[in-house]
PDB file of N, CA, C and O in Angstrom:
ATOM      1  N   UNK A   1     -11.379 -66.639  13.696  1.00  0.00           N
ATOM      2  CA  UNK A   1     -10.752 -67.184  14.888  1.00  0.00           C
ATOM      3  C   UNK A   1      -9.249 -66.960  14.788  1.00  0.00           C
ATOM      4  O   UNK A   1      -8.700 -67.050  13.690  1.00  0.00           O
ATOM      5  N   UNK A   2      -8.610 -66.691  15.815  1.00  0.00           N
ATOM      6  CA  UNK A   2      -6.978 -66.365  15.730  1.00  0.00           C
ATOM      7  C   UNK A   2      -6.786 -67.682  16.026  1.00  0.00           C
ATOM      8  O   UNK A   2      -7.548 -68.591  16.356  1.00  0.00           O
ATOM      9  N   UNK A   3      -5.442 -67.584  15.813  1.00  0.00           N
ATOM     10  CA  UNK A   3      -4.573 -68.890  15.737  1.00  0.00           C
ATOM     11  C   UNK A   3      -3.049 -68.664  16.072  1.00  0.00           C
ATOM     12  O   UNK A   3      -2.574 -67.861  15.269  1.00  0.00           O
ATOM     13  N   UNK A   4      -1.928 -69.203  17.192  1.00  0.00           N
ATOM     14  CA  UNK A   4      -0.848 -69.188  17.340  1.00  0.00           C
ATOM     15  C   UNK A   4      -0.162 -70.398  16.977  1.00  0.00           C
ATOM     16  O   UNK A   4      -0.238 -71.542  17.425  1.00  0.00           O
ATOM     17  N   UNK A   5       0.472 -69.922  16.133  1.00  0.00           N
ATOM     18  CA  UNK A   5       1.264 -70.959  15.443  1.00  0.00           C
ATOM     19  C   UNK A   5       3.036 -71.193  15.791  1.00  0.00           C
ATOM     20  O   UNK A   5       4.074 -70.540  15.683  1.00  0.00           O
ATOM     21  N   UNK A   6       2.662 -72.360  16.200  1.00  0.00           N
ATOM     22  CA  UNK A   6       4.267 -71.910  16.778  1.00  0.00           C
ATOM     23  C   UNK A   6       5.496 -72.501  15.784  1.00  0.00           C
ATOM     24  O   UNK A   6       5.403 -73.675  15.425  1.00  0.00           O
ATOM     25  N   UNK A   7       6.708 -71.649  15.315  1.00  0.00           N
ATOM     26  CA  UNK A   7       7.685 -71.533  14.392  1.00  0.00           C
ATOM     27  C   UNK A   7       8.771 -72.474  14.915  1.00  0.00           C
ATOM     28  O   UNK A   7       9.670 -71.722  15.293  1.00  0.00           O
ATOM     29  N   UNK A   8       9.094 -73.585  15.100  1.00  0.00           N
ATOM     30  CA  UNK A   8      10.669 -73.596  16.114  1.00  0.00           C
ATOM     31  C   UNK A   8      11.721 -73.583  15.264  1.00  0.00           C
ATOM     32  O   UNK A   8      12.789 -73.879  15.800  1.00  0.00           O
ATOM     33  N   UNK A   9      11.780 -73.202  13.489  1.00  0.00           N
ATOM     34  CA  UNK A   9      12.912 -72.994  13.160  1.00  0.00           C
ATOM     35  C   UNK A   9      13.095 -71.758  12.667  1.00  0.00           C
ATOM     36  O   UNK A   9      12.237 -71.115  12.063  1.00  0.00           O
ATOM     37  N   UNK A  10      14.662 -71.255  13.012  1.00  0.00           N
ATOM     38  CA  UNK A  10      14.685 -69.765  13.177  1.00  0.00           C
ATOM     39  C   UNK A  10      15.784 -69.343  11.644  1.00  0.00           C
ATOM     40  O   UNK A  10      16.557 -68.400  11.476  1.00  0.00           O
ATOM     41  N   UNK A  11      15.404 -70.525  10.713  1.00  0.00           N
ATOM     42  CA  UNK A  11      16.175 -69.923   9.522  1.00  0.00           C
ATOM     43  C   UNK A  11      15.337 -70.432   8.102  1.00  0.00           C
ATOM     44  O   UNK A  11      14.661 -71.460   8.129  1.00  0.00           O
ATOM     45  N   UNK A  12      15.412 -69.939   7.375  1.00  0.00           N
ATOM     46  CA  UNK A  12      14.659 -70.452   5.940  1.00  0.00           C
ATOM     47  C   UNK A  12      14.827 -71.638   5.257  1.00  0.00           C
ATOM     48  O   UNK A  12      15.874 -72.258   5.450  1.00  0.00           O
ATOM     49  N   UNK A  13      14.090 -72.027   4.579  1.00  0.00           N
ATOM     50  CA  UNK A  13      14.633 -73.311   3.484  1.00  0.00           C
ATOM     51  C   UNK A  13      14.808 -72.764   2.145  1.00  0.00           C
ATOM     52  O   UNK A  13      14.065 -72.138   1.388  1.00  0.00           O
ATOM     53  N   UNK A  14      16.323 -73.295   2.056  1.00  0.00           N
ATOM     54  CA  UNK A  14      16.512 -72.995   0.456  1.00  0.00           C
ATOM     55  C   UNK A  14      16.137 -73.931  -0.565  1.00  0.00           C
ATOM     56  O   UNK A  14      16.390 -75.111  -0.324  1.00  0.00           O
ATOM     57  N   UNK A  15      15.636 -73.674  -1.557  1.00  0.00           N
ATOM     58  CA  UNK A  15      14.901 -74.547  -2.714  1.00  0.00           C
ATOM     59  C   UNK A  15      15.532 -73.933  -3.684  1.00  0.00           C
ATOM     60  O   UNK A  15      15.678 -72.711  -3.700  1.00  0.00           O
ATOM     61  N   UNK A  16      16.097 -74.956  -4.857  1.00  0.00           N
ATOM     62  CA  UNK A  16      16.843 -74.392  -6.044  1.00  0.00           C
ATOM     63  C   UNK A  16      16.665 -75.324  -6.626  1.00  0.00           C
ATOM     64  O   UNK A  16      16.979 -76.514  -6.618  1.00  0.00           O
ATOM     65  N   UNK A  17      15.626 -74.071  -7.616  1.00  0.00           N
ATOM     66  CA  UNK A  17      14.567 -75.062  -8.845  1.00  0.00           C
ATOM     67  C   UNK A  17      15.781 -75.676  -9.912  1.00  0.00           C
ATOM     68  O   UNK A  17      16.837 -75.154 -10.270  1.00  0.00           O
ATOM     69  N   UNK A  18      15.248 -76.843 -10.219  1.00  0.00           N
ATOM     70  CA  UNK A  18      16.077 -77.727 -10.971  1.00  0.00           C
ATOM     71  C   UNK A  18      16.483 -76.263 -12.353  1.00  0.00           C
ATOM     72  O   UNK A  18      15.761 -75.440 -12.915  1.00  0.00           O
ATOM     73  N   UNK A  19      17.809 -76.535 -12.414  1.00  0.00           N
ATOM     74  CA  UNK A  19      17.863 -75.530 -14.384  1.00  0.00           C
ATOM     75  C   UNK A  19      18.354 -74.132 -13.698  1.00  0.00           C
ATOM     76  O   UNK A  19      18.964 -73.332 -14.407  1.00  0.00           O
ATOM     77  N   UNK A  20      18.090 -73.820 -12.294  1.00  0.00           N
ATOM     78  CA  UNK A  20      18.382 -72.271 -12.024  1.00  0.00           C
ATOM     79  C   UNK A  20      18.965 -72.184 -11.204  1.00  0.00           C
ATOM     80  O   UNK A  20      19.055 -72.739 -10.109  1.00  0.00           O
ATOM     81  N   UNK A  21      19.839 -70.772 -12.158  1.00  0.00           N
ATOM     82  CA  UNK A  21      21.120 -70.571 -10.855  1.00  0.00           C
ATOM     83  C   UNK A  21      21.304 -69.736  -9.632  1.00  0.00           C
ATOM     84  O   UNK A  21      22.360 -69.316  -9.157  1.00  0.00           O
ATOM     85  N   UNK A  22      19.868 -69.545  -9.138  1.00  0.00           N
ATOM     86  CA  UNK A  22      19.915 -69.026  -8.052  1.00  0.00           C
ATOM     87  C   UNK A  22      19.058 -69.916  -7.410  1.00  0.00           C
ATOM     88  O   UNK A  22      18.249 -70.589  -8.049  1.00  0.00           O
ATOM     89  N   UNK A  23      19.207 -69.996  -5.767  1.00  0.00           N
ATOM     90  CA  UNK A  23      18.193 -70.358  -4.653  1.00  0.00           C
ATOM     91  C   UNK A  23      16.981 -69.476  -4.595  1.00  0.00           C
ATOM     92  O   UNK A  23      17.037 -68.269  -4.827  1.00  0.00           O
ATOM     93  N   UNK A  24      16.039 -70.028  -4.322  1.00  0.00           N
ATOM     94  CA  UNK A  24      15.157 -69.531  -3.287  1.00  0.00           C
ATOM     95  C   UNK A  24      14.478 -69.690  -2.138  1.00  0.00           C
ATOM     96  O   UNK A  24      13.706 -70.625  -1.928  1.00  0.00           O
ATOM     97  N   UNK A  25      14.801 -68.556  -1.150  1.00  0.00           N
ATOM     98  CA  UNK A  25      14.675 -68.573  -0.058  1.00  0.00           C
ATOM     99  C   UNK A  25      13.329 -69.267   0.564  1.00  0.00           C
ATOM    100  O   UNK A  25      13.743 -68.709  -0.452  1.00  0.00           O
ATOM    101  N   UNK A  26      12.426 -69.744   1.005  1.00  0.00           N
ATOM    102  CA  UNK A  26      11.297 -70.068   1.875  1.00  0.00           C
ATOM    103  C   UNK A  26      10.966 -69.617   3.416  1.00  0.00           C
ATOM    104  O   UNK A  26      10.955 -70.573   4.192  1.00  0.00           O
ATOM    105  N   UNK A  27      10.795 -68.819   3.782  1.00  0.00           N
ATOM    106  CA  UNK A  27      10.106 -68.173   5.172  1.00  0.00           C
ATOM    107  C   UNK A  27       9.810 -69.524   5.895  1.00  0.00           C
ATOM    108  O   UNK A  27       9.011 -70.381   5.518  1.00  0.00           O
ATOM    109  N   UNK A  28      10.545 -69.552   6.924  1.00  0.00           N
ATOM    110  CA  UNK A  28      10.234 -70.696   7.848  1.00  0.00           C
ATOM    111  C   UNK A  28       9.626 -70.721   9.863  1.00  0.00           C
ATOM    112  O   UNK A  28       9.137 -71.390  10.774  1.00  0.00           O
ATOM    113  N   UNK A  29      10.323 -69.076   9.331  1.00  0.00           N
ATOM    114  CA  UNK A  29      10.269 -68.604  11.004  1.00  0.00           C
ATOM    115  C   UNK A  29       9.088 -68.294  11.143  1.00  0.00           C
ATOM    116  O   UNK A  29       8.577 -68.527  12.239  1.00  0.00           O
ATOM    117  N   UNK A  30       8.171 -67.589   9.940  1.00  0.00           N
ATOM    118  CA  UNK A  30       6.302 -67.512  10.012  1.00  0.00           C
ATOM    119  C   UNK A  30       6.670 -65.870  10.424  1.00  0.00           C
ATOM    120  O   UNK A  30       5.610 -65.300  10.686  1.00  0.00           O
ATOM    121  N   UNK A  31       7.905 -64.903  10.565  1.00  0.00           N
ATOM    122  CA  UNK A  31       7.801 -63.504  10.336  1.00  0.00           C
ATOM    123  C   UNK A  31       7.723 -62.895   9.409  1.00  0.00           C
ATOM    124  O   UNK A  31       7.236 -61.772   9.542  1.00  0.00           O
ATOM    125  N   UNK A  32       8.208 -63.383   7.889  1.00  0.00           N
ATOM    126  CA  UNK A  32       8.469 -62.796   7.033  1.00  0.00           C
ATOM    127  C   UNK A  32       6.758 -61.955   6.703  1.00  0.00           C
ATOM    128  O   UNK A  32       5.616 -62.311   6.997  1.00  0.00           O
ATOM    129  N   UNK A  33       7.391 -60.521   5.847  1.00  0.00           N
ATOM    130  CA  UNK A  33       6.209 -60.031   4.975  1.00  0.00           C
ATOM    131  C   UNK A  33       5.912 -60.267   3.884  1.00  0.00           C
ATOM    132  O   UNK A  33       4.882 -59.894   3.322  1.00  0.00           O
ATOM    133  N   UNK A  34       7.093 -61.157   3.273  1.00  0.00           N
ATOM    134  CA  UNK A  34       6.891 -61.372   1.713  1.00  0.00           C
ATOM    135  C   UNK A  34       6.966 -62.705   2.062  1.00  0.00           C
ATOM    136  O   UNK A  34       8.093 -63.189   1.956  1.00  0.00           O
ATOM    137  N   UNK A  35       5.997 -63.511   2.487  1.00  0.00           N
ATOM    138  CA  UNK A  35       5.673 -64.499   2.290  1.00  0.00           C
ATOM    139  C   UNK A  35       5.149 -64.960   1.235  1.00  0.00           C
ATOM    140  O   UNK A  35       4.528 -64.153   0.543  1.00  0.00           O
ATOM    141  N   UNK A  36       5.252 -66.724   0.679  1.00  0.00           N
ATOM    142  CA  UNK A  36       6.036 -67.352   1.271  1.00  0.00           C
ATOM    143  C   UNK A  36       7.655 -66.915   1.765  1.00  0.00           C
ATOM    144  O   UNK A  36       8.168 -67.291   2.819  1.00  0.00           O
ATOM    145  N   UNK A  37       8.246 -66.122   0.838  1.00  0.00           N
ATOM    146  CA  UNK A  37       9.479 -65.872   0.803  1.00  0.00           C
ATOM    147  C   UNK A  37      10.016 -65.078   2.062  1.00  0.00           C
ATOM    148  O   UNK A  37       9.323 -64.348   2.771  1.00  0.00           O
ATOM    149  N   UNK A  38      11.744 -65.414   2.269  1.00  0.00           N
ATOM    150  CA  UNK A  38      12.232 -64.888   3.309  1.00  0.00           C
ATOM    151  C   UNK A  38      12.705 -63.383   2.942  1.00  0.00           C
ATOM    152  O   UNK A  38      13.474 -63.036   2.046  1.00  0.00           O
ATOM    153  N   UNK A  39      12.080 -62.659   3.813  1.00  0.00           N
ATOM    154  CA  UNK A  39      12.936 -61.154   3.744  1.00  0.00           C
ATOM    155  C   UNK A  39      14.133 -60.684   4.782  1.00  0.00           C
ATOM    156  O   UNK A  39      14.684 -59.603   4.573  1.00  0.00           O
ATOM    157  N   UNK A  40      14.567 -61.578   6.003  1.00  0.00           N
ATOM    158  CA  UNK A  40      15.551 -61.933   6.742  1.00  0.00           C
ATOM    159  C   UNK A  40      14.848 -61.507   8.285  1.00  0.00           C
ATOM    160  O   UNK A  40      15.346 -61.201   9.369  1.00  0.00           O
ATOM    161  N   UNK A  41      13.571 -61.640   7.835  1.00  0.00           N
ATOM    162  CA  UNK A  41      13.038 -61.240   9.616  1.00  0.00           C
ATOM    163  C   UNK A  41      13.088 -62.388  10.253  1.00  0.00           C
ATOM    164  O   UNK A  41      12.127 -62.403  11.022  1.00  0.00           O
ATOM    165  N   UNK A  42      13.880 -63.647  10.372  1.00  0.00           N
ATOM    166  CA  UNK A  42      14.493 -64.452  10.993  1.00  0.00           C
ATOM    167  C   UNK A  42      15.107 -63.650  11.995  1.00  0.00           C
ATOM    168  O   UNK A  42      14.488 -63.523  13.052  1.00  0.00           O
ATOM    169  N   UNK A  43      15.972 -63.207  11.891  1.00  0.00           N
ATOM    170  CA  UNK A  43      17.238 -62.870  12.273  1.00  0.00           C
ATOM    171  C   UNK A  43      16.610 -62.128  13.841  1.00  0.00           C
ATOM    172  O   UNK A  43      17.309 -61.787  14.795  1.00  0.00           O
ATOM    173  N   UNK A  44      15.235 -62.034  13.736  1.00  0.00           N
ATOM    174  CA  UNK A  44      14.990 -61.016  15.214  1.00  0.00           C
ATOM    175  C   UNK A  44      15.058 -62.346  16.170  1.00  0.00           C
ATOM    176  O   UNK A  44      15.368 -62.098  17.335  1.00  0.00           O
ATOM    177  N   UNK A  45      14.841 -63.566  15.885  1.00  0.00           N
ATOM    178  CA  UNK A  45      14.846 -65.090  16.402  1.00  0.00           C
ATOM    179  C   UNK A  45      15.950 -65.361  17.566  1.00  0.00           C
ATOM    180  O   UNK A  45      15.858 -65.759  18.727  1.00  0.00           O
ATOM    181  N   UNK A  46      17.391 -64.838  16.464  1.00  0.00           N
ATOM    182  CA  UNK A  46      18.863 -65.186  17.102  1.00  0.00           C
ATOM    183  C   UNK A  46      18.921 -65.682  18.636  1.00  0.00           C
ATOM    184  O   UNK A  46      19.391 -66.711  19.122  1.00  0.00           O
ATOM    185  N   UNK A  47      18.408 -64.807  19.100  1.00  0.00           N
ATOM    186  CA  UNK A  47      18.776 -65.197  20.353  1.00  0.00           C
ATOM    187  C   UNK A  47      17.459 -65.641  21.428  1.00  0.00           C
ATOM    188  O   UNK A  47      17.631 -65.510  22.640  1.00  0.00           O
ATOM    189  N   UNK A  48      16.322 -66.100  20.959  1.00  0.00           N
ATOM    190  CA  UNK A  48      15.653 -66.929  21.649  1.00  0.00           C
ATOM    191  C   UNK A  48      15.978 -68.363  22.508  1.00  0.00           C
ATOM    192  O   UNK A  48      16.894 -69.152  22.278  1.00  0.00           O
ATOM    193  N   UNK A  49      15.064 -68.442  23.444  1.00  0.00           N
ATOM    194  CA  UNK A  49      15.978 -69.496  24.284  1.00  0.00           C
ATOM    195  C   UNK A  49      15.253 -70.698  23.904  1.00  0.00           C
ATOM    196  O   UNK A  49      14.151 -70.838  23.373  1.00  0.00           O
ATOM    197  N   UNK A  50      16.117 -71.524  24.295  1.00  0.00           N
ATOM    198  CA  UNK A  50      15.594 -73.284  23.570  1.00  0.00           C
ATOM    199  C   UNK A  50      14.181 -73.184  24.409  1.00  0.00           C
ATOM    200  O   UNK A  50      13.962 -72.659  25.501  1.00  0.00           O
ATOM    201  N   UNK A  51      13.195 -73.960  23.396  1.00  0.00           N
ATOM    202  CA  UNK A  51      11.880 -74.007  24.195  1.00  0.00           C
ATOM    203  C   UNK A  51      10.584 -73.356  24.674  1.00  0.00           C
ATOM    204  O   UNK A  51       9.427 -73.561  25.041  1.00  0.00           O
ATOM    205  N   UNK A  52      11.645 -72.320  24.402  1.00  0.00           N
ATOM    206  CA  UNK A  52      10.314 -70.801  24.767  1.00  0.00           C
ATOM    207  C   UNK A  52       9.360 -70.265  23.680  1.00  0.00           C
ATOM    208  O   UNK A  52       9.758 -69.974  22.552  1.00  0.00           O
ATOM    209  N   UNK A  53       8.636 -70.201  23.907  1.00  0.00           N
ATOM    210  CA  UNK A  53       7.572 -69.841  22.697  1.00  0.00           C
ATOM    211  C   UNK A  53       7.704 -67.997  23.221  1.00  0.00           C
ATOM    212  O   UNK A  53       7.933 -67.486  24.317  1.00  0.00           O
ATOM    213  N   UNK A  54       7.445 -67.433  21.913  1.00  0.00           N
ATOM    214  CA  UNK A  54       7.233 -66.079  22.083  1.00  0.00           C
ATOM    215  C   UNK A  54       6.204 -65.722  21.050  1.00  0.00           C
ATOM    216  O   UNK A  54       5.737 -66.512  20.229  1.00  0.00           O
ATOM    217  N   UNK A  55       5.837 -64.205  21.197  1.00  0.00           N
ATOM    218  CA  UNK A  55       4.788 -63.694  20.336  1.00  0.00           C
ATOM    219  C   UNK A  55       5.451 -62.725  19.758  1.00  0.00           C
ATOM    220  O   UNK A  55       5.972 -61.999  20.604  1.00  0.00           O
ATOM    221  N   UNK A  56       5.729 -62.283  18.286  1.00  0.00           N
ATOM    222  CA  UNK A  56       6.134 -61.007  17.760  1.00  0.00           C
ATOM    223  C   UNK A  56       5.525 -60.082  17.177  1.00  0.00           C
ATOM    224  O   UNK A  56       4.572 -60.378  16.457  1.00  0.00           O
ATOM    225  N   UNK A  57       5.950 -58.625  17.351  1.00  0.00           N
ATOM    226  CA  UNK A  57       5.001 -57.829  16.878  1.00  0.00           C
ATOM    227  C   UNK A  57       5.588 -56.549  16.469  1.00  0.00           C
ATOM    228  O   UNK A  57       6.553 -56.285  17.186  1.00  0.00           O
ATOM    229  N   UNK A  58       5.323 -55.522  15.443  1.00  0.00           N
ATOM    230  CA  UNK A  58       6.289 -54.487  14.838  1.00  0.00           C
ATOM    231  C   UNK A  58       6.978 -53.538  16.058  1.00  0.00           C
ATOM    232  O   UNK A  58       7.787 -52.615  15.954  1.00  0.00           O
ATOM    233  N   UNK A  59       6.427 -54.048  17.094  1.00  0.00           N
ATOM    234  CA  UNK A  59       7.321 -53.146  18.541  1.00  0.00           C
ATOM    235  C   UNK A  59       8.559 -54.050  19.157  1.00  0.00           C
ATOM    236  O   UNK A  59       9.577 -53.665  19.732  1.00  0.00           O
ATOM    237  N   UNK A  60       8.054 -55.578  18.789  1.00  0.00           N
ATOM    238  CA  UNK A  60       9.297 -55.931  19.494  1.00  0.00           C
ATOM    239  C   UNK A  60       8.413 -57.814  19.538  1.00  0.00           C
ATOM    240  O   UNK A  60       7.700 -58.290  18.655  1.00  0.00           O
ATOM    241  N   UNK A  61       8.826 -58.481  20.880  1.00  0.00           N
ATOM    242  CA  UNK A  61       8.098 -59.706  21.081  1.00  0.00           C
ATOM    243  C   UNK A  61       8.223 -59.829  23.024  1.00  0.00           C
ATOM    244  O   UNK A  61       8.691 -58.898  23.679  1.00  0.00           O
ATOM    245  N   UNK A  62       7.847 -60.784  23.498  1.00  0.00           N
ATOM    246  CA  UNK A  62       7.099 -61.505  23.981  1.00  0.00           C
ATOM    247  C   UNK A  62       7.340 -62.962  24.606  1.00  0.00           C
ATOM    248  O   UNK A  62       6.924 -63.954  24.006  1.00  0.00           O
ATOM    249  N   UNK A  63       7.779 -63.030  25.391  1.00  0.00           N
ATOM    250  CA  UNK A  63       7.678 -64.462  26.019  1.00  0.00           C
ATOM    251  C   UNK A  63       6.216 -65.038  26.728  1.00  0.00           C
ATOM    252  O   UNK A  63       5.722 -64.697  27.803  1.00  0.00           O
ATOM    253  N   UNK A  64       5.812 -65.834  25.927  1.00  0.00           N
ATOM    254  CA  UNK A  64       4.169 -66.715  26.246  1.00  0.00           C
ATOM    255  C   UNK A  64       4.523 -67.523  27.517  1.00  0.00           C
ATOM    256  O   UNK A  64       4.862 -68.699  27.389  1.00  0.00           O
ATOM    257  N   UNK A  65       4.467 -67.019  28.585  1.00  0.00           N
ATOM    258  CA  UNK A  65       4.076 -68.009  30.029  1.00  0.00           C
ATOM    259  C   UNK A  65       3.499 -69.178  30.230  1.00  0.00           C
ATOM    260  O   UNK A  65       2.514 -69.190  30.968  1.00  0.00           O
ATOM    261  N   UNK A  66       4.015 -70.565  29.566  1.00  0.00           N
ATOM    262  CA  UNK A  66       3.302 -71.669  29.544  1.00  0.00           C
ATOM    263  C   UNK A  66       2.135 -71.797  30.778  1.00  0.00           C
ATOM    264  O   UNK A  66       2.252 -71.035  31.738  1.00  0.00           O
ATOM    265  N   UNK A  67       1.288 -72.527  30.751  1.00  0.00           N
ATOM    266  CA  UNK A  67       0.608 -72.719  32.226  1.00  0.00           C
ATOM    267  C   UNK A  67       0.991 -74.144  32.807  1.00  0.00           C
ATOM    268  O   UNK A  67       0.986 -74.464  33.995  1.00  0.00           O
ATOM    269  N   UNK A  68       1.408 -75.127  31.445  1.00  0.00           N
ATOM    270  CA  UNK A  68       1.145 -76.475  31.671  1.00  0.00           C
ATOM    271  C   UNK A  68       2.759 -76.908  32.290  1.00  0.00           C
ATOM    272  O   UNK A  68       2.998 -78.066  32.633  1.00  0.00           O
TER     273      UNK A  68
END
């Protein structure tokens, strides 16, 4: 069964394991390929409008036409 999951935040969570000196990133937007982790496919997000759900896909995305 498919499933649309909708993302509304358009930047990662950083987690920085206790002892280490680097962050790591967390995929939050639900584009990334190296999930969990962020590879910066956020960034296609930028300029979405408050509220709008869209669909993305390796050509581009999509504004979903609420009905309700």
């Amino acid at each position: 069964m498919s499933r649309l999951v909708r993302h509304d935040r358009n930047r990662p969570y950083e987690v920085r394991p206790e002892g280490a000196e680097k962050s790591i990133w967390i995929c939050a937007c639900g584009l990334s390929k190296n999930k969990p982790f962020c590879d910066g496919s956020h960034k296609r997000t930028r300029d979405e409008k408050e509220g709008a759900l869209y669909i993305y896909d390796d050509e581009g995305r999509i504004e979903v036409q609420s009905m309700y």
